[in-house]
Structures are given as structure tokens and as C-alpha cells.
N, C-alpha and C positions, 0 to 999 in steps of 0.2 A: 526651132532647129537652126543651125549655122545656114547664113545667104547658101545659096546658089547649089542645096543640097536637090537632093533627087529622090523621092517619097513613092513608093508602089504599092500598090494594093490589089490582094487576090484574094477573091472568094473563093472556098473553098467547100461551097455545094455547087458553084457551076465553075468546074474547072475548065473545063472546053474556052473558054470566055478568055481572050488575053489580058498582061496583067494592065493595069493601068498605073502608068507612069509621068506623075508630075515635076516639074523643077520650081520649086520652091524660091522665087523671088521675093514676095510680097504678102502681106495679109489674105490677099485676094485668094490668091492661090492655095493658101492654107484653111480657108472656108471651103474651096470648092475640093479639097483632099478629103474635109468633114463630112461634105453632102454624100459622098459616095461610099460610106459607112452603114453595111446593109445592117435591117433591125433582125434581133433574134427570132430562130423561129424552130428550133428542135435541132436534134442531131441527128436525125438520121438525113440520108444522101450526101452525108461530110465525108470527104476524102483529105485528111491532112497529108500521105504519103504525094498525095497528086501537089497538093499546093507547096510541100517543100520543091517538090522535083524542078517546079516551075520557076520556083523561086534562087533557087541554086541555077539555073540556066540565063536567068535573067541577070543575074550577077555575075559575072565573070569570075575578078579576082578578090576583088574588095567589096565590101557593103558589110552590113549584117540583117538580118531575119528575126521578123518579131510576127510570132503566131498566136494569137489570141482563140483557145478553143475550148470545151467543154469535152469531146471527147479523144481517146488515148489510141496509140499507135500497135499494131504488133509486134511481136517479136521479129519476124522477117522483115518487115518495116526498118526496124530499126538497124539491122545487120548490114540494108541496103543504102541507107543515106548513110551511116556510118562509114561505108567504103567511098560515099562518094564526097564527104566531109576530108576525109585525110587528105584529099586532092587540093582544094581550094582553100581551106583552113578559114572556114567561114564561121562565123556564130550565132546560135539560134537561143534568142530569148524566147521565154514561154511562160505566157499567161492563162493560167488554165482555173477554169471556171468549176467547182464542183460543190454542192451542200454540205455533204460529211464526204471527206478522203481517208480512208481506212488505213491504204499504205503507197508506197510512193509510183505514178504512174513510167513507164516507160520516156513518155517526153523529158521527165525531170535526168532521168540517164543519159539522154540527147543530147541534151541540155548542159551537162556537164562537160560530157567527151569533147563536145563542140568549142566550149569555153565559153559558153554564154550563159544568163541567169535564169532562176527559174522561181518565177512566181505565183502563188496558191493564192487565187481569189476566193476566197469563204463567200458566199450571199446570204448565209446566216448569221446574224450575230445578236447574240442578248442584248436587252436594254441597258446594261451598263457597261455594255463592251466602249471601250475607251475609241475604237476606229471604227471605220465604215469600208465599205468595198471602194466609194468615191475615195478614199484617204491611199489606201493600199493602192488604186490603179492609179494615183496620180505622185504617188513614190515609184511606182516604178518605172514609170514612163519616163519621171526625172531619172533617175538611176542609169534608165538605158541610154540618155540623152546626155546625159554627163560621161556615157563611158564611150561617147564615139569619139571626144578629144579631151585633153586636158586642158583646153582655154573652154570649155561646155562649163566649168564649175563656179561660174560666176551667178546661177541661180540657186536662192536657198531658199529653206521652209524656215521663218521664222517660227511658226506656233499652227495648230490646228487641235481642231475638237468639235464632236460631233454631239449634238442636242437628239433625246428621243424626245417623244410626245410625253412628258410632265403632268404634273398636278396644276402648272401654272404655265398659261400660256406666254408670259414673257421672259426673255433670257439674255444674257450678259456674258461679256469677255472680257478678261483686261489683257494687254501685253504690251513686249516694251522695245523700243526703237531705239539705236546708238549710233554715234557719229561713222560709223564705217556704213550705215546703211545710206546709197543716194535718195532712195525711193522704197514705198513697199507699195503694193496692193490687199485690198481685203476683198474677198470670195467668199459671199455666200451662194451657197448651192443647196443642193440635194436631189435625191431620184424623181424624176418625173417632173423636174421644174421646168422642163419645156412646154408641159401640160396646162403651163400658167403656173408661176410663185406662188409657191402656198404662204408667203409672207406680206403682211400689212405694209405697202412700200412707204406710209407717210410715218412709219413708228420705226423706222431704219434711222440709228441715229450715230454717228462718232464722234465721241469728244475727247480732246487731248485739254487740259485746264482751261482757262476761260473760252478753246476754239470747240465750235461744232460744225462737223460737215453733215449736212442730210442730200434727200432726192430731190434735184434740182440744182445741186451745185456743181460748176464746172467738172470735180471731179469723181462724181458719181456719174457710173454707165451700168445699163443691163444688157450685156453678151447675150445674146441669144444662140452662136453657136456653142456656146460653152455647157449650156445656159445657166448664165450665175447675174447677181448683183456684185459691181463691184465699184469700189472707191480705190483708185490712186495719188498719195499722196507724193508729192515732190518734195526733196529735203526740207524731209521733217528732222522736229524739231526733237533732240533726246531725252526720252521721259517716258511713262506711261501713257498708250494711251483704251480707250474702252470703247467697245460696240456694242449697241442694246437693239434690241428686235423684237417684234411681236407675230407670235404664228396666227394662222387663222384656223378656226376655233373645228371646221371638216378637215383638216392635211392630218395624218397618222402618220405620214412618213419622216425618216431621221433627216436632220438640218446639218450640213457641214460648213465648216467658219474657217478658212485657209491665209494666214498671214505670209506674203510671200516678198521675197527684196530679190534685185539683181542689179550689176553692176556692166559696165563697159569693157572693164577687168576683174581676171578671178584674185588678182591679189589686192584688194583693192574693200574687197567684205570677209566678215569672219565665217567662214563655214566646215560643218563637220563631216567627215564622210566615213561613216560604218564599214565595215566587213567584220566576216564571220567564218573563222578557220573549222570548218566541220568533217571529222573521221570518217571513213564511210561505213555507216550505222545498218546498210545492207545487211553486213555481211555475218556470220553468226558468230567469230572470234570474239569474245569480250577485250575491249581496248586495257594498254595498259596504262594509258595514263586519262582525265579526263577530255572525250572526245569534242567538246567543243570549247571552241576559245573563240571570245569576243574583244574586238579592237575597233577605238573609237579616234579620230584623226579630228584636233579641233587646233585650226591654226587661222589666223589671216595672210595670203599669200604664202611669202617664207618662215615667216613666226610663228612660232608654237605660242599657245594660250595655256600658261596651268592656273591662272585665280580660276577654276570652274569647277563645279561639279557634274559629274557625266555618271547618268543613272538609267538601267537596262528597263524598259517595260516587255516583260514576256506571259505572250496570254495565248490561249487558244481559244479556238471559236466552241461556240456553244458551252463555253464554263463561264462560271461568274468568278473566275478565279481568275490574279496575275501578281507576279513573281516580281520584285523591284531588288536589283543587286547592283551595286554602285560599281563603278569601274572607278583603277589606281594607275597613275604615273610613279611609281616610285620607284621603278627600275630594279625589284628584286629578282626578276632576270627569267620568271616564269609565271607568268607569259610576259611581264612588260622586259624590256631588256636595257632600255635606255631612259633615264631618268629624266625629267623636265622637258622632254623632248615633244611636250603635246600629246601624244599618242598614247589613250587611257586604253585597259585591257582587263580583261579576269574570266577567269573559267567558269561554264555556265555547267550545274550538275545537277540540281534539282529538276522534277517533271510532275506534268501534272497528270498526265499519261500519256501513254503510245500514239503516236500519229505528228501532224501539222503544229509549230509554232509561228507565231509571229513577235519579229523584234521590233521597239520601237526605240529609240534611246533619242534622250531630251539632256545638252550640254548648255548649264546656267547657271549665272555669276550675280550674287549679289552685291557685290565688292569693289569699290572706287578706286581700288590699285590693285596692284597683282602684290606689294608690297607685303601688302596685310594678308592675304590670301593663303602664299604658302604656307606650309605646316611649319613648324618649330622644330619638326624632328626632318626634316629633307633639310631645313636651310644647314642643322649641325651636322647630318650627317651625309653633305652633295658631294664631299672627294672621297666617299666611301668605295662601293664594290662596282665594276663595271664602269661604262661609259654613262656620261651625263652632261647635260647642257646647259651652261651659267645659266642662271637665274635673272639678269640682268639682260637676257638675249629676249625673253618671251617678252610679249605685244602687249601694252598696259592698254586690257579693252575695257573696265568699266563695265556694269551691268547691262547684260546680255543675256539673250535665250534663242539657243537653234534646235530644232527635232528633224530625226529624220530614221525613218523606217527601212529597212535593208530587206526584207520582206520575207520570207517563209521557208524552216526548211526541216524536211522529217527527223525526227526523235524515235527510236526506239526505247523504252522505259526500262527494259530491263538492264544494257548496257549502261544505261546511265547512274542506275543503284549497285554497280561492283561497287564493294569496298576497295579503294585505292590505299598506298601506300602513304605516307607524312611526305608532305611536297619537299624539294631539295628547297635546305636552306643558302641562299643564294648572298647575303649580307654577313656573314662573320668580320668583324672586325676589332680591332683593338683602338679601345677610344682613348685609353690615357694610361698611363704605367706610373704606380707608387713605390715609394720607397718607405718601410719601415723603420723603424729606431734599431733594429738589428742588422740592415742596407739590404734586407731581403727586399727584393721585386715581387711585385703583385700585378697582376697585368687585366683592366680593365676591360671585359669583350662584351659588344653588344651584338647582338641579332635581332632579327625577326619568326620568330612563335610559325608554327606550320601547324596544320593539324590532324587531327589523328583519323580522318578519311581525306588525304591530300590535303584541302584548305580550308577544315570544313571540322570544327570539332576542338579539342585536347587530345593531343599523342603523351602516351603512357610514359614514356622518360629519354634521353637524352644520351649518346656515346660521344662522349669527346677525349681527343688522346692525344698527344705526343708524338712527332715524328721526328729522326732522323735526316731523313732526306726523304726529299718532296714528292720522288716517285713513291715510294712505300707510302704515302695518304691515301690512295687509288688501287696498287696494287695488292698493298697487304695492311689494308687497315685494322683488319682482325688479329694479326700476327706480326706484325714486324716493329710496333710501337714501342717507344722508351719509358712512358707515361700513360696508365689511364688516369685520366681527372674525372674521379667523383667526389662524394660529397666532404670529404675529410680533408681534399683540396680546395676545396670554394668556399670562403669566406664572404658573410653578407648574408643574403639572401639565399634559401631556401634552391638548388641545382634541380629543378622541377619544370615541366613546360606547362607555358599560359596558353589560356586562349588564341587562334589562330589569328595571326595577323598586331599580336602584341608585340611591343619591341622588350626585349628583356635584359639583362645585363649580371654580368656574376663576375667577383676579385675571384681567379686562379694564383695560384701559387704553386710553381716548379720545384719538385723535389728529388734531393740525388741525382742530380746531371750537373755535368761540369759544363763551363764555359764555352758558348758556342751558338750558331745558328739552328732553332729548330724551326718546324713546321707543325702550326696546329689545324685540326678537322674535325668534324663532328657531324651526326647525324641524328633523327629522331626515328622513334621506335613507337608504334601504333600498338594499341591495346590488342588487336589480335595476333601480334606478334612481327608483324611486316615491317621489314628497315626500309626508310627513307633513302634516296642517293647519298653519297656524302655530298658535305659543303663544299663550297670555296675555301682554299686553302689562304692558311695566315701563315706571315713568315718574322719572326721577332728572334732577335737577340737578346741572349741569355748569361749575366753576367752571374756565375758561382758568388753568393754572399761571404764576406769576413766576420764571422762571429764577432762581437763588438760589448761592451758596459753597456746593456741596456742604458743605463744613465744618461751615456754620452752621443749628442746628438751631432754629428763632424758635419751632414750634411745640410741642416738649415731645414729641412725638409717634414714637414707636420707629419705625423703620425698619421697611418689609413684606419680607416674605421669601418664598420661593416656596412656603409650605404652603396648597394650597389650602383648608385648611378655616379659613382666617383667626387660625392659631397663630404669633406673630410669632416671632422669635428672633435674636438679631444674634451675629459675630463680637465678639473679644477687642478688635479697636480699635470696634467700633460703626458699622462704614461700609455703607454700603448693597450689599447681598448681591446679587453678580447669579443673576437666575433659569436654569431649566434650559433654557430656550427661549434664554436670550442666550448661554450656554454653549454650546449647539449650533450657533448663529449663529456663536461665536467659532471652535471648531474646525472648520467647515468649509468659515468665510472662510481660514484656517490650511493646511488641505488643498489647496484648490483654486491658492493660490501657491505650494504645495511644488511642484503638479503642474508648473503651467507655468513655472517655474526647472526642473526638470530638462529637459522640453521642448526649453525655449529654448539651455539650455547642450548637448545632442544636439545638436540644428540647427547651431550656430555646430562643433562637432569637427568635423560631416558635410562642411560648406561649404569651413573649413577645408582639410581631409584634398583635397575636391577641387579644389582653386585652385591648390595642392601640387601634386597630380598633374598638372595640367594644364600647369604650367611646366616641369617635369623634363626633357622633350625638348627644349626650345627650351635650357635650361641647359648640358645635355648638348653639344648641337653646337656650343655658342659656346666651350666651354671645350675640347672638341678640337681646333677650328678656330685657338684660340691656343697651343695648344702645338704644334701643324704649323709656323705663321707663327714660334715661338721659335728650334724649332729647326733652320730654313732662315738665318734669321740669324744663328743664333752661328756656323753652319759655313759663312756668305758672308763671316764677319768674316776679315779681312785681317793681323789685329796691327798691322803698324807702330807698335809703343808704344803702341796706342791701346786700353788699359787700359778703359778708360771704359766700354765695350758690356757689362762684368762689373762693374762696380761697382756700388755700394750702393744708389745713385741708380737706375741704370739697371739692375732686379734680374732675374735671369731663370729660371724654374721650376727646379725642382735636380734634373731626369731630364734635365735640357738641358745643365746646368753639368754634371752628371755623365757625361754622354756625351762632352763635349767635353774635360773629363778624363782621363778614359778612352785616350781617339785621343790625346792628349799623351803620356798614361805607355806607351803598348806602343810608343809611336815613341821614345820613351826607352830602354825596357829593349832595345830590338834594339841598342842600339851593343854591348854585350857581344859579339856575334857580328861577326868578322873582315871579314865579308860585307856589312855591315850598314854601312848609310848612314847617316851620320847629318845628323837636318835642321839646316838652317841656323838660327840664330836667329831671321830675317825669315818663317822658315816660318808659312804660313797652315793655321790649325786648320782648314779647308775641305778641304785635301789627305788630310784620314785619311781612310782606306778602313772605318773603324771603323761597327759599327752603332749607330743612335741608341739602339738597345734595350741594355741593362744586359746583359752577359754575365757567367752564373754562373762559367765555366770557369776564368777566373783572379782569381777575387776572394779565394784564398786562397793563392796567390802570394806570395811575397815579392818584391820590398817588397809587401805588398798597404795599399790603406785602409782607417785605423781606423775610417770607417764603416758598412765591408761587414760585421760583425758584431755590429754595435750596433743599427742602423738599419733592417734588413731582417729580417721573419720568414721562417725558413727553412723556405721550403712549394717544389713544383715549382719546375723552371726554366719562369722568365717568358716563354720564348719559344712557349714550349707553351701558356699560357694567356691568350696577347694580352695581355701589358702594356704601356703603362699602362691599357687600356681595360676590364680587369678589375676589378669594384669588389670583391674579396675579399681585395686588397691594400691593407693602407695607404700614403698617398702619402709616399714618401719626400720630406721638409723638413727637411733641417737648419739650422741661425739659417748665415747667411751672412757672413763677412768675405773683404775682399781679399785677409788673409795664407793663405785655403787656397794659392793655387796659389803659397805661395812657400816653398820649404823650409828646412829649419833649412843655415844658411852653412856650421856647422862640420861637420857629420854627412854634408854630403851630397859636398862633395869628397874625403871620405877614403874613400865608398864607391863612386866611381868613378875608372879610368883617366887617366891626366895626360894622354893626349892628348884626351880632352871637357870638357877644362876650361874653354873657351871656350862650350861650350853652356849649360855653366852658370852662365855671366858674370852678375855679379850685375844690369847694365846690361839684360843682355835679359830675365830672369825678375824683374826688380823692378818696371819699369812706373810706376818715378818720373821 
């Protein structure tokens, strides 16, 4: 504690008893504060309303109040130190002792009102709980000892870790010391080491490379008020160094290992100091945004440190569970606000359940320059959005490790599982603006990815838009826009949100606005439907393109391609590269006419096929209807010479001409028979008895026609299966002349009888 402070102590089962009030000069004094630390012995006959009251009387104007207790206040209690708090504006830490704390006691409300801190000693904890009750009570002691002044910040915790009872009775540390440290000490302790060290003191060993310090050398001591082992080294040397120890084979209890440095000045060591912005989770409203925000301050003196990483340890007592989420300097403005500036943050929303956390957060650098350190995307993009701090300003610390525990404070589980809204995107900007071969502008925007539960997930998609003037981004972002930019606008990549915490980037392209200043804004949209805030506004100048000769390039300027990270690159001829967005546009403008051409070519066979059918009958009966009417005529014809009814001109179906054929030749062949009539020349083809239907029976006959085995396929007789009105026949056509019905002059008198030589008068079969 600072010289010349003043340290009281009141019991608070014999309240009667006044306080006891030391002035802290010397070591002396601060043993003889230790000895008068009553031992624990139950709760009941505790009055803590007695011991504030006392302690508020003891104090006038200034001090502060640190109540160390196991049991809680009442409700009337608290109505009455609270009236007497607003008076003096005093602050009462609280360290409260309990196994399992269910929900948060009254002291921790005190405790708030007052502006003092309030800490939950668990004295349970599982074997692989990462702290101990010794780890927690001696962060907060720091804690409350650093907050009576701002030169108290010159002590830090380099490292600590707590050993259970193992499978192997021996155990080891390593950690590391850097030129800002003048000195450290190491502390081993644990419960009941005043009972006698449960540790083998001659197996105590530290060695930094070829040096070892053990017991017996100048700077080993065993504190008995403490009661711990400890080694103090004096500027040391920077590097690694390790401690090894062996327990003794009856101790069951936990071993705690405390690496600690302090300085003459607080700017003078690196050290980090926690807080923890927490909702009040009391109350039954569900928050609307997430209720706790975690912030980590890692600087030497006035220098901020960003070569480090700073990583949350959140565990509760009696779980084997803990929760490791990294804290960011990159100033996206929720929760961090200022970039490089030291001061790591991020919203804590995960739980393991209802009740008690503890924070522990551990800031380390493996890194010989802060050079190599920063990221690749902070150095390009530090004049971005918001306030930030050269890079050239932070402290080149070199490998380092500080921890330090901010200590306990209730969770309710159900507030912490609302679904939030996509975090407001806090980074929009424009990283570089292209110019096409047509002088159209494409304007490069980068952000940062939110997610689709605050920052925590993929949000469903993306609004970004056009504005006029700057107020209409805020007031009427839904209505007052010149432009929404979606996907037909953005060239590149895919207008879709990444994973939370991605940097993403997309070529927009302005369309139909004339020349002028606009404003662009955007927001994300959560799968369950919830809009994000909008972003930070961009403000770019918009120059109307001159339509141009693709060919001609006036401005020197390479063609844009679709990478969205602003990497140009052109084809073999150098022509402008279409993006992946007009490539998809192309195939399935491409698709969508393949569809409707087959469609349309369907439809036209379908209609087709029926118009077809629809005529078939009406066809049908008109083409029977004239071969009825054919062949009533040829067998009404009369002859008399009159040739004409069968000629070329006047032509007539050839199942007509062949029937009437037919009834000629068998009126023919009968003159062979004695019996047999033969017809006149005048004779009318109407007189045969003949059937109009083709008969098989003599078609092979001699003389038979050279037709009947040329021209006919030889299936059933046709009488049988309705010819002609069967279509499983082909229609008998053969090409027609006048000379069928006239036969050869010389063949045909030699092969009949002298007395039908008249029938065969050339006069009557010639028909000239």
C-alpha cells in the first residue's frame, strides 16, 4: 500500500469492540495489520450492517471500505447505508465468500450504488479449474489497491497457475521476463502452507539458461506472513525462465505459482488493466443489444502495445468448462472505437448457465517487433473509418505475457440467448475506384462481415443503396434512395455476407444518375428477418460516363476485372473481361430460350398431330364416296368407240380399270368353251357379272396379267379382309396408258380360234 496510508480493521462479530487503526509506515506495521486477521468461525453473531455503520463513521470524507463476508445484508439494510452513502460518497468493495451463489446477493447492489467492486470468492473449484480462491483474492486486492491512485499501477501479475494433486508428484513452469521488468518475484503458496509447506524445499529449483537459483541463495526467502516461498530476482535477464518443484507425497491440497514485477513508476512496466461494461441483467427487459462488453487496456505508461494478442478466460466454478474468445483493436467502432490505440474489446454472449462468472484475460506477444506484428489489413486499411493511432506511436515490447483477472459478475442465461440483430457495419469504405474502357467508374468498397446473431454467425443478405443527400441515409433509407445496389450491380464476386468478422469487398457500378456527389449506406439483414443499424456513410463523386469505341482506350487505364479485391488483370487481346455476374446473366438469358423453343416446337407437333386427326374422317369418306361414283361409271359405260371414259385425260382409279378388265378377260377366255357365247364387239362393259373386288382365284391363270405378280403383295385373299377399305394394303397404281387394253396384233390371233377373229378386229379393240 502507498507510505504513510492508514489501514483499519473491524470485526464484525464483536462489533462493540472499536476499530483498529494502523498507519502504515513500514513492513513492521504491515505484519502487525496481518496478525490481527481473526480466523474463520461460522456466520452466525455477523452483523455487517453494524460494521459498515462503523466504518462509515470512522471515515469522514474520504477512504474506502473493503468488507470481506460470507453472509448478505437485508433489504432494510441496504435502504439505510444507501441513504447514508449518497452523503459521503464513499466506496465499498465486497468480497463475499460463498460454495454455490444461485443469484446475486444484496452486497453486490451496495456495491454498485457505492461505486465500489464486487467480488465472488467460489471455494469450490474442480481439478482442472484453471484458478484458485488464493489467485481470485489476490487480483482483487490488487485491483482494489490500484484503484486508490493511478501511480498504485506499477504492480503487475506477470503469470500464475494453480497445480491440483496429479498423477506425478513433480511440476514445472515456464515464463518470460522483458526489459521493462526491473525485478520480479515468484510465490509459491497454497492453503494451509502456514500448517508447514507441503513442498520438498531442497527440489525448489529456477533456472534461467546456464543460471540456477535454489534454497539458500541470497534470493530465496520463506514469508511466513504471506506464508509462501519466494525468490526475488533483480534485473533479470530477458528470456525464459522455469521453476520445478516437488510436492510431498500426504499435501492433497492445490499449489499456487504467482509471477509478479513492480516498478518505481507505473510508466516505466507494461501492464494491462481489464474492465467489464455489464447491462444490468437484474432486471427482466431483454437487452437490446449484447449485454456485456469486455475491454482490455495493454500499454506501457503512455504507449499503447498492439504486437499482442489478448484472450478472455471465462469459466464458472463447479464446471469443467471455459469459454476462450479473443479480444480486437481494430477500431470497427462496436465495441472497439479507436484503432491501434491499445485498448482490445468484444462482446461476451455465450454462457454456460445462469448464475457467477469469472474473467481472467492473459495479453501475449511472441513477436520481436511490433513491425511484423500488425495485421496486413489494419496497416492498409489505418486511414479508414473513425479515429486511429499511427502505428509508429505503440511501444516496440518484444515478447511478453501479462494476466490479470477483473473477477466475478452475474449472468442471467436467458438474456444472453435473445437473438440480436447483425451488428452495425462500422467500416464501409471505398478502397480504390476503376475506370473501364467505356470511362465508366466502378467503385471499390471494402467492409467488415457482421453476423447474423450480432457477431456471431452469417446474416442472410445485404441493403445497400444510393443516396442523394446525406440526411436521407438515416432518415429514409427505405424511401428516399436514387439507387438500390444489388446483384446486377456488383461485379466480381458474389453481393452475399461472409462469415462474421470477414473483410469482404464488391466493384459497384452507378447507374442512371447524372454527375454529382452521392452518399452510399448499407446494412445487414438476419435470417430471422431483423435489420441491422445502417453503416457509416461513404461520400464519392460521381462522374456520368461518355459512351466511347470500346476499342479506344484515351485514358491509359487497364481494364477492371472481376477480382474483387481490386487486382486487375486482362485477356491476350486486352478487351474488357466480362464479370461473373454478367456470365450468369448471359447463361440463363441462354437457358431460359432453349426452354421456350422446345416449348413452342411441343405445342406446334401437339396441334399439328391434332388438325391431322381431326381431318382423317371427313378424308376418308370423300375418297370412298369416289371410288363408288368411279366405278358405277366405268360399268354404266356403253363403249360405242368411245374410248375417251379410259383415257389419259379422263383417268380413273386402277381397282376400277382393273375390275373392268377383269369382266373383259373372263368374257374373253369363255369363247374357248363350245357353250360359250361370245360377246359382240358393241358389247357393254356394264353386262359382266364380274365383282368390282379383285379376285385372287384366277390371277394366276393363263394368260394371266403381268401385274398380278408384280404389284400386289401376296397376303390373304382381299375378299376376306374388305378390300379396298383396308389400309394394310397398298393401293394398287400402276402409270396408265391407252395401249394396256390393246394387245400385241401378232401373238394374240395365233392364240385363238379362226372363228373369233372378228372379236378381235383390230376396229373394235383399237378405239381409234
Amino acid at each position: 500500500m502507498p507510505e504513510n496510508s492508514t489501514a483499519g480493521l473491524i470485526k464484525l462479530r464483536n462489533t462493540n469492540d472499536r476499530p483498529l487503526l494502523i498507519n502504515l509506515q513500514n513492513q513492521a506495521d504491515a505484519e502487525r495489520l496481518i496478525d490481527t486477521f481473526p480466523e474463520p468461525s461460522g456466520e452466525d453473531g455477523v452483523c455487517v450492517q453494524c460494521g459498515i455503520v462503523k466504518a462509515l463513521q470512522a471515515l469522514e470524507q474520504y477512504g474506502e471500505i473493503l468488507i470481506a463476508t460470507a453472509s448478505d445484508i437485508t433489504e432494510e439494510t441496504y435502504k439505510t447505508v444507501t441513504r447514508i452513502l449518497d452523503s459521503k460518497k464513499l466506496p465499498i468493495h465486497i468480497l463475499f465468500f460463498k460454495k454455490r451463489l444461485k443469484e446475486p446477493p444484496l452486497l453486490q447492489k451496495l456495491a454498485i450504488h457505492s461505486g465500489g467492486k464486487f467480488f465472488y470468492i467460489a471455494e469450490d473449484f474442480s481439478s482442472e479449474y484453471p484458478v484458485s480462491s488464493l489467485t481470485l483474492l489476490y487480483e482483487a486486492f490488487r485491483s482494489i489497491y490500484q484503484g486508490f491512485s493511478w501511480m498504485n499501477q506499477n504492480h503487475v501479475l506477470v503469470d500464475k497457475m494453480t497445480f491440483y494433486n496429479g498423477n506425478s508428484p513433480r511440476y514445472s513452469m515456464s515464463f518470460t521476463s522483458e526489459k521493462s521488468m526491473k525485478n520480479f518475484q515468484v510465490l509459491l503458496t497454497g492453503p494451509r502452507f502456514i500448517m508447514g509447506p507441503p513442498v520438498i524445499k531442497d527440489k525448489i529449483l529456477l533456472n534461467y539458461g546456464n543460471e540456477s537459483y535454489a534454497p539458500g541463495h541470497p534470493s530465496f526467502v520463506y514469508k511466513i506472513k504471506i506464508p509462501a516461498y519466494v525468490f526475488r530476482i533483480e534485473d533479470p535477464q530477458p528470456g525464459t525462465w522455469t521453476l520445478s518443484f516437488e510436492r510431498k507425497p500426504s499435501f492433497d491440497n492445490p499449489l499456487v505459482v504467482m509471477i509478479r514485477s513492480s516498478t518505481k513508476h507505473y510508466n516505466e512496466i507494461i501492464n494491462i488493466q481489464p474492465w467489464v461494461a455489464v447491462e444490468d441483467t437484474i432486471k427482466s427487459s431483454k437487452p437490446m443489444y449484447p449485454p456485456v462488453a469486455m475491454y482490455v487496456d495493454v500499454r506501457r505508461g503512455n504507449q499503447p502495445i498492439t504486437n499482442v494478442k489478448v484472450t478472455a478466460y471465462i469459466s464458472q466454478p463447479n464446471t469443467d468448462k471455459e469459454i476462450l474468445l479473443e479480444l480486437y483493436d481494430g477500431g470497427e467502432g462496436d465495441p472497439d472505437i479507436t484503432k491501434n490505440d491499445g485498448i482490445f474489446s468484444r462482446y461476451f454472449r455465450n454462457t454456460l448457465d445462469t448464475g457467477y462468472y469469472f474473467f481472467t484475460f492473459v495479453a501475449e506477444s511472441w513477436n520481436t517487433s511490433k513491425k511484423h506484428s500488425t495485421r496486413s489489413q489494419a496497416i492498409k486499411y489505418s486511414h479508414c473509418c473513425g479515429s486511429s493511432v499511427p502505428v509508429n506511436l505503440a511501444y516496440d515490447s518484444g515478447s511478453f505475457k501479462r494476466v490479470a483477472s477483473y473477477g466475478s459478475f452475474y449472468l442471467n442465461k436467458e438474456k444472453l440467448e435473445t437473438h440480436f440483430p447483425p451488428r452495425r457495419i462500422n467500416d464501409l469504405r471505398v478502397d480504390s475506384i476503376q475506370i473501364s474502357e467505356n470511362n465508366v467508374p466502378f467503385y471499390v468498397l471494402n467492409w467488415t462481415a457482421p453476423g447474423d446473431n450480432y457477431d456471431i454467425g452469417t446474416a442472410a443478405n445485404y441493403e445497400l443503396r444510393v443516396f442523394r443527400n446525406r440526411d436521407d441515409t438515416y432518415s429514409g433509407f427505405d424511401t428516399h434512395y436514387v439507387q438500390y445496389i444489388d446483384m446486377w450491380s456488383v461485379h466480381g464476386s458474389v453481393f452475399i455476407p461472409a462469415v462474421a468478422g470477414t473483410i469482404q469487398s464488391a466493384i459497384v457500378e452507378l447507374k442512371n444518375l447524372s454527375s454529382g456527389i452521392y452518399y452510399l449506406a448499407m446494412r445487414a439483414v438476419a435470417s430471422t428477418g431483423a435489420k441491422g443499424d445502417i453503416s457509416n456513410i461513404v461520400e464519392i463523386m460521381y462522374t456520368k460516363p461518355d459512351i466511347m469505341d470500346p476499342s479506344i482506350n484515351p485514358t491509359g487505364i487497364e481494364p477492371i476485372t472481376g477480382d474483387p479485391n481490386g487486382i486487375t488483370e486482362s485477356n491476350e487481346s486486352g478487351r474488357y473481361m466480362l464479370s461473373d455476374n454478367t456470365r450468369l446473366a448471359i447463361g440463363l438469358s441462354c437457358g431460359i430460350l432453349f426452354v421456350l423453343l422446345i416449348t413452342g416446337l411441343i405445342l406446334y407437333f401437339y396441334l399439328t398431330r391434332y388438325r391431322k386427326n381431326k381431318k382423317e374422317p371427313q378424308t376418308a369418306l370423300s375418297q370412298n364416296t369416289q371410288k363408288t361414283e368411279s366405278n358405277d361409271t366405268l360399268c354404266r359405260s356403253t363403249g360405242n368407240g368411245n374410248i375417251s371414259i379410259i383415257s389419259p385425260v379422263n383417268s380413273w382409279p386402277a381397282d376400277s380399270l382393273l375390275t373392268h378388265y377383269e369382266t373383259l378377260r373372263k368374257d374373253k377366255n369363255s369363247g374357248f368353251n363350245d357353250k360359250a357365247v361370245v360377246p359382240s364387239a358393241n358389247a357393254s362393259d356394264s353386262t359382266s357379272i364380274a365383282s368390282s373386288k379383285y379376285s385372287y382365284n384366277e390371277k394366276m391363270n393363263p394368260p394371266a396379267s403381268f401385274y398380278d405378280s408384280v404389284y400386289f403383295n401376296q397376303y390373304e385373299d382381299r375378299d376376306d379382309v374388305n378390300y379396298p377399305y383396308n389400309p394394310r394394303f397398298v393401293p394398287f397404281n400402276p402409270t396408265y396408258t391407252s395401249s394396256l387394253r390393246r394387245p400385241p396384233a401378232v401373238n394374240t390371233f395365233q392364240r385363238y380360234p379362226p372363228n373369233n377373229t372378228n372379236f378381235y378386229d383390230s376396229a373394235t379393240l383399237d378405239g381409234r
